[in-house]
VEXZA-961041 format. One record per residue (C-alpha): residue number from 0; residue in one letter; x, y, z. Coordinates in nm, 4 decimals, always signed. Example, Ala and Ser with C-alpha at 12.3 -4.5 7.8 and 13.67 -1.06 7.14 Angstrom:
% VEXZA-961041
<0,"A",<+1.2300,-0.4500,+0.7800>>
<1,"S",<+1.3670,-0.1060,+0.7140>>
This chain:
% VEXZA-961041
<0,"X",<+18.2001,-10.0536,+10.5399>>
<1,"X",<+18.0838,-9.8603,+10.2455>>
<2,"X",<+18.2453,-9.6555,+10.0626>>
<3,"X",<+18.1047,-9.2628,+10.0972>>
<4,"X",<+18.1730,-9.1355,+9.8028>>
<5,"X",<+18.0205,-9.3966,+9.5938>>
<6,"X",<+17.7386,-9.3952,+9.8190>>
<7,"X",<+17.7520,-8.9957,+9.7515>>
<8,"X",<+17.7117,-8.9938,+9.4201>>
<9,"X",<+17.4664,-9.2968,+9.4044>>
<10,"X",<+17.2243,-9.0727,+9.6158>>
<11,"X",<+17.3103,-8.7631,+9.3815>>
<12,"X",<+17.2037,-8.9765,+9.0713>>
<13,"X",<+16.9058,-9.1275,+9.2159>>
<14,"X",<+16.7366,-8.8112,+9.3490>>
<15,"X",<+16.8063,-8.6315,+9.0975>>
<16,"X",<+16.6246,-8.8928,+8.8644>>
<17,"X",<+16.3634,-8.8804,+9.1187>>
<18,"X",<+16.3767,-8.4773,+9.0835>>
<19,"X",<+16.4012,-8.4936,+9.4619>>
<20,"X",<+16.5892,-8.1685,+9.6226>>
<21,"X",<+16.7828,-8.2155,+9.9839>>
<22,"X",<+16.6244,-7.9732,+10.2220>>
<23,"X",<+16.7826,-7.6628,+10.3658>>
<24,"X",<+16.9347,-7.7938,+10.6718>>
<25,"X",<+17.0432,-8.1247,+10.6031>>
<26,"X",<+17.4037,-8.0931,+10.4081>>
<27,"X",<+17.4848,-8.4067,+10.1051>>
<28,"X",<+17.7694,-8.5261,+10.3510>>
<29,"X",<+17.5310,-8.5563,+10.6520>>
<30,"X",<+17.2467,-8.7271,+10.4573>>
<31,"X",<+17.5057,-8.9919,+10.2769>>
<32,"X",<+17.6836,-9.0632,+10.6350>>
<33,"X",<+17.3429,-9.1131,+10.7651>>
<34,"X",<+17.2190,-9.3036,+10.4800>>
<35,"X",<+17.5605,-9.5133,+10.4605>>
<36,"X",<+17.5210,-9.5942,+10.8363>>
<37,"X",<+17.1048,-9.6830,+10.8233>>
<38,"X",<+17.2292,-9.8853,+10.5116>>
<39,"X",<+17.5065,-10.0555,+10.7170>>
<40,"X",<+17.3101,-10.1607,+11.0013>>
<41,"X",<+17.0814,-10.3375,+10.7873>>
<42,"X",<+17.3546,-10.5198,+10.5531>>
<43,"X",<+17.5022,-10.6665,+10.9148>>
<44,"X",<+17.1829,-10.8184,+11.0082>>
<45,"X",<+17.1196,-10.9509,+10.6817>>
<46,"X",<+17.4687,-11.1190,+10.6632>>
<47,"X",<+17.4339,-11.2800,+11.0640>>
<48,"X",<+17.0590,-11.3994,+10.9350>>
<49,"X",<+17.2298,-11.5682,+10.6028>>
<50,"X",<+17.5391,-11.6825,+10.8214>>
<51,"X",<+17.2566,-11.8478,+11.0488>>
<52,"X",<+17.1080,-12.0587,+10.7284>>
<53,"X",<+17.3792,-12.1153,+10.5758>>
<54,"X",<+17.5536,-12.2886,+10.8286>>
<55,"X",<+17.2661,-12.4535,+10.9496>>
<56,"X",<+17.2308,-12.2775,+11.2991>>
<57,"X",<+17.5688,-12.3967,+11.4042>>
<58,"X",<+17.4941,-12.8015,+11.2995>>
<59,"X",<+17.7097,-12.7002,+10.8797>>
<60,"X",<+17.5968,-12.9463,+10.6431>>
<61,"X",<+17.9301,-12.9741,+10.4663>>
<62,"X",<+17.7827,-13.2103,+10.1601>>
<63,"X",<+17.5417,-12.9038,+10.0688>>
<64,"X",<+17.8218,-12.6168,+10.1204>>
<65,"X",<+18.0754,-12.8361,+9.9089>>
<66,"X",<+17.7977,-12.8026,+9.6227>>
<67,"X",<+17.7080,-12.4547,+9.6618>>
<68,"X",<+18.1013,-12.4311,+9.6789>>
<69,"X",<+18.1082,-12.6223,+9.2911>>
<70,"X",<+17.8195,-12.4587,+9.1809>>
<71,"X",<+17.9567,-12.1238,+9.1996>>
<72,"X",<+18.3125,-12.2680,+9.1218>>
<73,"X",<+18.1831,-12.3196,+8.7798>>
<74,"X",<+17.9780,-12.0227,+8.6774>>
């Protein structure tokens, strides 16, 4: 789950690089719970499509997750 306010204030920072005002209407904490939970929804399907690969559809190749395993052991 993300956190709000840090989603808060990254929206605040980008639109206001972006000199892009929030309409009448629509209030900061309504946009960034709407924005957190669009964001959300996508994050989950990205992590069950990467699960899928990276275990190999259910058939884990063990040898290649013990290397990614060293490889980012050591960096």
């Amino acid at each position: 789950m993300l956190s709000r306010e840090v989603v808060k204030y990254f929206l605040e920072e980008e639109l206001k690089e972006r000199s892009t005002k929030i309409p009448k209407g629509i209030s900061k904490e309504t946009l960034t719970e709407t924005f957190c939970r669009y964001t959300e929804d996508d994050y989950y399907e990205w992590l069950k499509d990467n699960f899928k690969t990276f275990f190999n559809y259910g058939n884990p190749d063990w040898d290649w997750i013990k290397d990614k395993i060293g490889h980012y052991k050591s960096n």
